[in-house]
ZARO-479052 format. One line per field, with one value per residue (C-alpha): residue in three letters; x, y, z. Coordinates in steps of 0.05 Angstrom, whole numbers. Example, Ala and Ser with C-alpha at 12.3 -4.5 7.8 and 13.67 -1.06 7.14 Angstrom:
BEGIN
rest	(ALA	SER)
xx	(246	273)
yy	(-90	-21)
zz	(156	143)
END
This chain:
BEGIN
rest	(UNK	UNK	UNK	UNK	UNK	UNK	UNK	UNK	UNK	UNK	UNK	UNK	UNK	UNK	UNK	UNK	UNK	UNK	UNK	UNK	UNK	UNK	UNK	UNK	UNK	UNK	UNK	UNK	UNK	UNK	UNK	UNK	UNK	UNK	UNK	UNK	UNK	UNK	UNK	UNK	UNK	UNK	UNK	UNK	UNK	UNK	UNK	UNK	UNK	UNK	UNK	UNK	UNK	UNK	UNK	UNK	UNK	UNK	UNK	UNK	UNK	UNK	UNK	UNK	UNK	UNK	UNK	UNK	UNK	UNK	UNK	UNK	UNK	UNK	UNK	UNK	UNK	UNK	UNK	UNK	UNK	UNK	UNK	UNK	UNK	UNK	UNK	UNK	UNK	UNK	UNK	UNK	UNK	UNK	UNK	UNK	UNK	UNK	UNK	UNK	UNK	UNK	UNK	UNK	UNK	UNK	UNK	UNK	UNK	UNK	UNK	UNK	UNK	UNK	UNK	UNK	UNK	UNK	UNK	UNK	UNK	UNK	UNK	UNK	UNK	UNK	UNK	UNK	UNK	UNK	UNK	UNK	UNK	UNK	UNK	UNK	UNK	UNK	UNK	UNK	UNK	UNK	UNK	UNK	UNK	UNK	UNK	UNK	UNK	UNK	UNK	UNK	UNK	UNK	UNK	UNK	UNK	UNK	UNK	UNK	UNK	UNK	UNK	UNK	UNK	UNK	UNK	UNK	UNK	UNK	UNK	UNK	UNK	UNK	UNK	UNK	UNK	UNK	UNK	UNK	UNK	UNK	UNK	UNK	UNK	UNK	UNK	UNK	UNK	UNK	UNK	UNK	UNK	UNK	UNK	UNK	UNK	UNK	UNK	UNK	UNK	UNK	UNK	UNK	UNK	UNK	UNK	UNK	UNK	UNK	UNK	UNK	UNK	UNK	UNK	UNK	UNK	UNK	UNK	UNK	UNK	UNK	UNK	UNK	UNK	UNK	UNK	UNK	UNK	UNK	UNK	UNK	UNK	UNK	UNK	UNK	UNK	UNK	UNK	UNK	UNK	UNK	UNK	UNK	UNK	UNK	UNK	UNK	UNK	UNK	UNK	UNK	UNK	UNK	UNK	UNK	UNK	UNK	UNK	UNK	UNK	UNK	UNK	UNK	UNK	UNK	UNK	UNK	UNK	UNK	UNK	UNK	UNK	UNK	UNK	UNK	UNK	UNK	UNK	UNK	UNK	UNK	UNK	UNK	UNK	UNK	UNK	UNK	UNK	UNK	UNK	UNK	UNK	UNK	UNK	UNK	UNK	UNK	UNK	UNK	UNK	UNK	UNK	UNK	UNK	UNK	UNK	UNK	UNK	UNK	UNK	UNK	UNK	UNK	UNK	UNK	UNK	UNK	UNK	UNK	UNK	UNK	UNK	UNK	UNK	UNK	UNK	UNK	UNK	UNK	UNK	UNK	UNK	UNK	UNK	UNK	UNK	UNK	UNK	UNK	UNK	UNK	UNK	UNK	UNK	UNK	UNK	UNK	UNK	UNK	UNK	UNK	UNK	UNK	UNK	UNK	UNK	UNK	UNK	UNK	UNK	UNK	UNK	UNK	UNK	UNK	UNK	UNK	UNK	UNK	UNK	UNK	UNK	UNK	UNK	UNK	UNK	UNK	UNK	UNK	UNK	UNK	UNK	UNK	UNK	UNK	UNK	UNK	UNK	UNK	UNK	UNK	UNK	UNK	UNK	UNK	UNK	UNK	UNK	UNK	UNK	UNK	UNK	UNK	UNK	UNK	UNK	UNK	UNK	UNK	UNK	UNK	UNK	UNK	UNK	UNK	UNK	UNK	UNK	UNK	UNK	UNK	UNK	UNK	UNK	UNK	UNK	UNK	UNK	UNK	UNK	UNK	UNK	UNK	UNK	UNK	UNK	UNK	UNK	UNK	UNK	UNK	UNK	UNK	UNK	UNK	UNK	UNK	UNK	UNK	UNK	UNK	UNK	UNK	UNK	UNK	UNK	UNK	UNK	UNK	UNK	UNK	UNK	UNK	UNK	UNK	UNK	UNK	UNK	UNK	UNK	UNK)
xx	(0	31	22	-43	-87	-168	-191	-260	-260	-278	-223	-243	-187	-181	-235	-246	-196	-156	-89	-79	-69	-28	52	51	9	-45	-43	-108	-76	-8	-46	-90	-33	11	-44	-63	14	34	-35	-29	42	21	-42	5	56	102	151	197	272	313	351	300	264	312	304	230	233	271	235	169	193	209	142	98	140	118	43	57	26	92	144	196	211	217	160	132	142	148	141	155	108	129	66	51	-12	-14	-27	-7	-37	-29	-61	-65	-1	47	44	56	55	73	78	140	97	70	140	164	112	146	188	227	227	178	121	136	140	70	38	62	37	-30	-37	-17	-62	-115	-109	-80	-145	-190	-215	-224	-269	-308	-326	-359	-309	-300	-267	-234	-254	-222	-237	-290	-315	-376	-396	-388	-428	-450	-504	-507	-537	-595	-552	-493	-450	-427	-438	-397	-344	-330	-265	-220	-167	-118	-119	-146	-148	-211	-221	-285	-258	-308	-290	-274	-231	-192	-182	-167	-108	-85	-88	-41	6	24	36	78	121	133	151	200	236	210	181	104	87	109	33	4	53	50	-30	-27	11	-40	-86	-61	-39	-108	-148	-92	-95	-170	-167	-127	-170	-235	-262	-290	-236	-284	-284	-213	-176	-130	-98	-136	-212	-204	-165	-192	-139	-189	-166	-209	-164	-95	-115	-137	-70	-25	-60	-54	23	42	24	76	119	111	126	180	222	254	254	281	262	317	305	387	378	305	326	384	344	295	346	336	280	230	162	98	100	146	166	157	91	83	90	42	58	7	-47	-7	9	78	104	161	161	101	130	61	29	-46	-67	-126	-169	-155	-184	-174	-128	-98	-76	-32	-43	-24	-87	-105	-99	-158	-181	-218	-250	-304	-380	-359	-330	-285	-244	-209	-142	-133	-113	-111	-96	-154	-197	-217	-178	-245	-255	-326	-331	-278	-309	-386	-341	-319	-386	-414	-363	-387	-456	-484	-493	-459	-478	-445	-371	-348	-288	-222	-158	-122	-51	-41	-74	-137	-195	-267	-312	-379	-433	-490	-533	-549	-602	-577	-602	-559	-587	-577	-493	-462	-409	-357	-315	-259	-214	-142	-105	-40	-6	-28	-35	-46	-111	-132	-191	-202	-281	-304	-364	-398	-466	-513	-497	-438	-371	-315	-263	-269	-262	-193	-171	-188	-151	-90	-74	-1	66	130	182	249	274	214	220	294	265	216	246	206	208	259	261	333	342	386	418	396	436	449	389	339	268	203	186	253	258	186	201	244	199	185	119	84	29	15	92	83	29	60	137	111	61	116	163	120	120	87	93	110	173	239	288	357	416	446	381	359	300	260	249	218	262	264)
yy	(0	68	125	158	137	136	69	81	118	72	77	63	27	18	38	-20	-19	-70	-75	-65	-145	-117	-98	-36	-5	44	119	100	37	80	136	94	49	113	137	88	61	105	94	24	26	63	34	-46	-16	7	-9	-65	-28	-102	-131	-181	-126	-136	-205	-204	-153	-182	-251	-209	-169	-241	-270	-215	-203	-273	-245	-192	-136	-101	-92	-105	-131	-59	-33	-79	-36	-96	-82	-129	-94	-94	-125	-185	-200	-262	-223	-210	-171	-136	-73	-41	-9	-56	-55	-126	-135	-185	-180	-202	-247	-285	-284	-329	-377	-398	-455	-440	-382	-417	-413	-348	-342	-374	-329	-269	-298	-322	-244	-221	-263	-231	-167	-199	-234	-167	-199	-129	-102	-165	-150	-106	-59	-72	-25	-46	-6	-1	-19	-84	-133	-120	-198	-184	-232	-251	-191	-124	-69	-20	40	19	16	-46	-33	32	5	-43	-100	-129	-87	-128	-69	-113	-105	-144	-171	-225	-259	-317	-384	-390	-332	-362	-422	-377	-338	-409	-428	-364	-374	-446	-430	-364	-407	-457	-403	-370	-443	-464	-517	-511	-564	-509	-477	-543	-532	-456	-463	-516	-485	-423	-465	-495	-432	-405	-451	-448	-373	-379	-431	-383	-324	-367	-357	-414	-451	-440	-360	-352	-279	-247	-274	-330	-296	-284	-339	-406	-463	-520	-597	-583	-525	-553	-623	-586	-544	-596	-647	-589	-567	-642	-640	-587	-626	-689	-633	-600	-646	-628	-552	-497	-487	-447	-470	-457	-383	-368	-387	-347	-294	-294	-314	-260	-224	-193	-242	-221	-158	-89	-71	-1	-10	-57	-126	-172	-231	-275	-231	-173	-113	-72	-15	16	81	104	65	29	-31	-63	-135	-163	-216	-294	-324	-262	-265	-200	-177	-118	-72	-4	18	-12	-79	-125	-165	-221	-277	-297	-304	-268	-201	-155	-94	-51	-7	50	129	196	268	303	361	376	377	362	275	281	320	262	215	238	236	177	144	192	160	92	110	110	148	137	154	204	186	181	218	174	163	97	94	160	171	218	175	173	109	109	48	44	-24	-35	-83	-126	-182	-224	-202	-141	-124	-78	-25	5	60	72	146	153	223	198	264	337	307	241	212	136	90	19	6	-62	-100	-155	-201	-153	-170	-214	-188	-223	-181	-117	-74	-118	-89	-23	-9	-48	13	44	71	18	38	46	-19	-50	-10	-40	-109	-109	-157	-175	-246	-257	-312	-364	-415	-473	-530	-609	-633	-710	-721	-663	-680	-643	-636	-617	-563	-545	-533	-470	-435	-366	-378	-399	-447	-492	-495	-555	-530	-463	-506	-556	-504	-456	-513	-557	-620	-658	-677	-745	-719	-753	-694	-710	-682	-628	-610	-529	-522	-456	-428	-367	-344	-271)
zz	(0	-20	29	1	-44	-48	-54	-47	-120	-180	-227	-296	-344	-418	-475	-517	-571	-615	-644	-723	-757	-811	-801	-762	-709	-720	-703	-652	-629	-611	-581	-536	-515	-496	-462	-411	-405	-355	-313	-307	-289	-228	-220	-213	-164	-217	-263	-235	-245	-225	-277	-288	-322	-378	-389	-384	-440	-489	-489	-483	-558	-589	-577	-585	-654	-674	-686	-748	-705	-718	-767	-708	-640	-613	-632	-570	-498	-453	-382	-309	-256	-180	-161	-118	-166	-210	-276	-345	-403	-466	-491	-566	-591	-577	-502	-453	-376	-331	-255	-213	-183	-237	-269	-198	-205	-269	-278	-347	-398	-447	-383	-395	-477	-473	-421	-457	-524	-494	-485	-553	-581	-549	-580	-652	-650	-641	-581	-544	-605	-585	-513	-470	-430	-360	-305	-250	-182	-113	-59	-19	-58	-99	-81	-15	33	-39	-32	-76	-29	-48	-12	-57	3	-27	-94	-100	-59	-113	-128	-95	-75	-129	-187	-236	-318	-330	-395	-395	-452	-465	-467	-542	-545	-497	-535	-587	-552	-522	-597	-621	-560	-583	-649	-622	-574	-629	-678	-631	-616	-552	-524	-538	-474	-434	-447	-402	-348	-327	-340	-288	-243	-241	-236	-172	-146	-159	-114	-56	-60	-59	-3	43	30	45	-25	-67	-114	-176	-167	-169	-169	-208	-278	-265	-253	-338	-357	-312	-331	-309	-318	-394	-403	-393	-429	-494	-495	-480	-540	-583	-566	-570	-654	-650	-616	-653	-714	-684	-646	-583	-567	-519	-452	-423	-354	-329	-352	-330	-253	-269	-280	-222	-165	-119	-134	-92	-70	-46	-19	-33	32	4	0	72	81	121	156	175	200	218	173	175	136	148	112	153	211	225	236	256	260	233	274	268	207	161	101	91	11	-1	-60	-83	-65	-8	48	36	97	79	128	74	99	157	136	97	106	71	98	62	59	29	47	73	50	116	186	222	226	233	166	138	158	126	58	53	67	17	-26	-11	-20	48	99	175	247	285	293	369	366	406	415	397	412	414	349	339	317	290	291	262	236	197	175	120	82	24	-30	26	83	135	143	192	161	210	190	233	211	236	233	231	218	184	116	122	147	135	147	158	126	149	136	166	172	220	293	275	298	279	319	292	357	359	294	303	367	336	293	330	312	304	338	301	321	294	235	225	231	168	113	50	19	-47	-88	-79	-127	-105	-123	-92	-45	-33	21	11	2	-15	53	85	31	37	121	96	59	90	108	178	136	78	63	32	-19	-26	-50	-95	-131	-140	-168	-205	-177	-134	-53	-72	-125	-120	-122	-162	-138	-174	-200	-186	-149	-119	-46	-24	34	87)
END
């Protein structure tokens, strides 16, 4: 989470537009592209400045020069994003993302030549002339409690807090993009198989995610909310890459120089932006920290922290500078903002810190929820907000979370590593699970190794064979 920014705003994304087929970009195509670059660089925590930038760009401009959109490979403005989202997209004019995050979960570069392809091929197909725009909002989820409220408390605050480009490509354009991937991995030299084993992978990454947040496995988020690699999924693309194969012969997968490439970098969280740790959240540039109740799983954003404990609530974590000095005026705002309308704030102090906590109920297609917003002035210009939401006259330890609010001290502030990726080498004796005990988590290590590697619990590891951990 950066230091200010309004989450409860909707922030719309990209009009729907579509890449030239012919050599050579249109003037439109160019013009949109350059125009909503620079927004969704900021809007996905940046551009990524490590040297895996680099390397991600250079295999991005071979694929993406594979579908004839362009004349050349630098006419494509390949970009890494410093983003702990599992996503990748492309937009008209030549542009491609991928996030750091997604980029770890691969195994090899071709995962990552067919990725990038799968998203050419969207806009070389003219998929985006062939859908209904979608924006992506900030903020609580508009399924929240599965219920859309008639005060639009819900409904305004809208998303998940991930900064999402949402496509809603239907199921044969998919196909379709899965299609022009192959054919652009096999083009380039690389092994087309590779499209089976990073759609797998997402796949299982998907539901663990899902599984730790407390959502349902079949209404995954992120990458994979657009682009479901189901069992169907990943047995179509693999029968189809192994004609290629059978074609081909054997072909590149540049494993040695793809872990090369990735040793080191940053996982999960910027510590720029805050890093959580179990249910605690810790940034050290504002020097603060809260802690959610047991049972939530926190996600960090540029825009916001999500709190998520599924049936039984949601919050959001969030800030801005304020218009107004006065929290009870603040505070009226930002419910304006969320379409509803609070009680009178009782005005506090947590931790030292001037506060402002107000409720309302409200009645939805779900049922009755509870809203509680709670408004921090954490210094002159900097005011933030935790907005939680929960079944009426269930608390699931809200009061707990909005008292945890405080000040690290500078020790603490010290103390505040982020997760990076290490890629090592098998020693004589290491299993799954010994190597799955050092992963930098505190659960589902297990899930969290082989996912990220591939394989499966029961995996003989060779020796002298390169494997990945995350580590503090």
């Amino acid at each position: 989470m950066r230091k200010f920014s309004l989450a409860l705003l909707p922030l719309a994304l990209l009009a729907s537009a579509s890449a030239a087929q012919a050599p050579g970009f249109s003037a439109t195509d160019k013009q949109l592209g350059a125009q909503e670059h620079p927004k969704l660089i900021a809007q996905f925590g940046g551009a990524y400045r490590g040297p895996q930038a680099e390397y991600v760009r250079t295999v991005g401009q071979r694929i993406a020069a594979q579908s004839g959109m362009a004349t050349r490979p630098t006419d494509y403005t390949v970009t890494l994003l410093n983003s702990n989202d599992n996503n990748a997209f492309a937009i008209p004019g030549g542009y491609v993302y991928i996030t750091r995050q997604l980029l770890a979960l691969m195994n090899d570069e071709a995962e990552l030549a067919f990725v990038m392809g799968h998203e050419v091929g969207h806009v070389a197909a003219r998929h985006s002339q062939k859908r209904q725009q979608r924006s992506a909002l900030s903020g609580l989820g508009a399924a929240l409690l599965g219920a859309v409220t008639g005060s639009d408390i819900i409904g305004r605050v809208a998303g998940t807090g991930a900064q999402l480009y949402t496509l809603g490509f239907s199921r044969d354009q998919e196909r379709q993009a899965d299609s022009l991937g192959v054919r652009y991995l096999t083009s380039s030299g690389y092994d087309p198989m590779a499209s089976g084993d990073i759609l797998a992978s997402l796949g299982a990454q998907t539901a663990l995610e899902a599984r730790l947040a407390g959502r349902s496995a079949s209404a995954p988020a992120t990458w994979l909310s657009t682009h479901p690699a189901n069992g169907e999924r990943v047995a179509r693309i693999r029968k189809e890459a192994s004609t290629f194969t059978a074609r081909a012969g054997a072909r590149a997968t540049n494993r040695d120089r793809f872990l090369d490439a990735i040793d080191g970098m940053p996982y999960d969280d910027d510590p720029a932006e805050g890093v959580i740790t179990g249910t605690s959240f810790r940034h050290p540039a504002l020097a603060m920290a809260f802690e959610a109740p047991q049972g939530f799983a926190l996600q960090n954003s540029p825009a916001a922290v999500m709190g998520n404990a599924g049936a039984n609530g949601r919050f959001e974590f969030s800030g801005g500078k304020p218009d107004t000095a006065d929290l009870t005026a603040y505070s009226a705002a930002l419910w304006q903002k969320a379409g509803a309308t609070g009680g009178t704030p009782r005005l506090t102090r947590i931790n030292g810190i001037d506060a402002a906590i107000s409720t309302t109920r409200a009645n939805t297609k779900g049922g009755a929820v509870d809203a509680t917003l709670a408004v921090y002035r954490w210094a002159p210009d900097a005011y933030y907000h935790i907005l939680a939401i929960a079944p009426a006259g269930r608390d699931p330890g809200y009061d707990q979370l909005i008292n945890s609010l405080r000040r690290l001290t500078p020790a603490e502030v010290r103390g505040i590593r982020g997760r990076r990726v290490q890629v090592l080498t098998v020693k004589r004796g290491d299993t799954v699970q010994s190597l799955a005990e050092r992963m930098a988590y505190t659960d589902d290590r297990l899930a969290r190794f082989t996912i990220l590697n591939g394989i499966e619990a029961n995996t003989r590891l060779v020796p002298g064979s390169r494997i990945k951990l995350i580590v503090q």
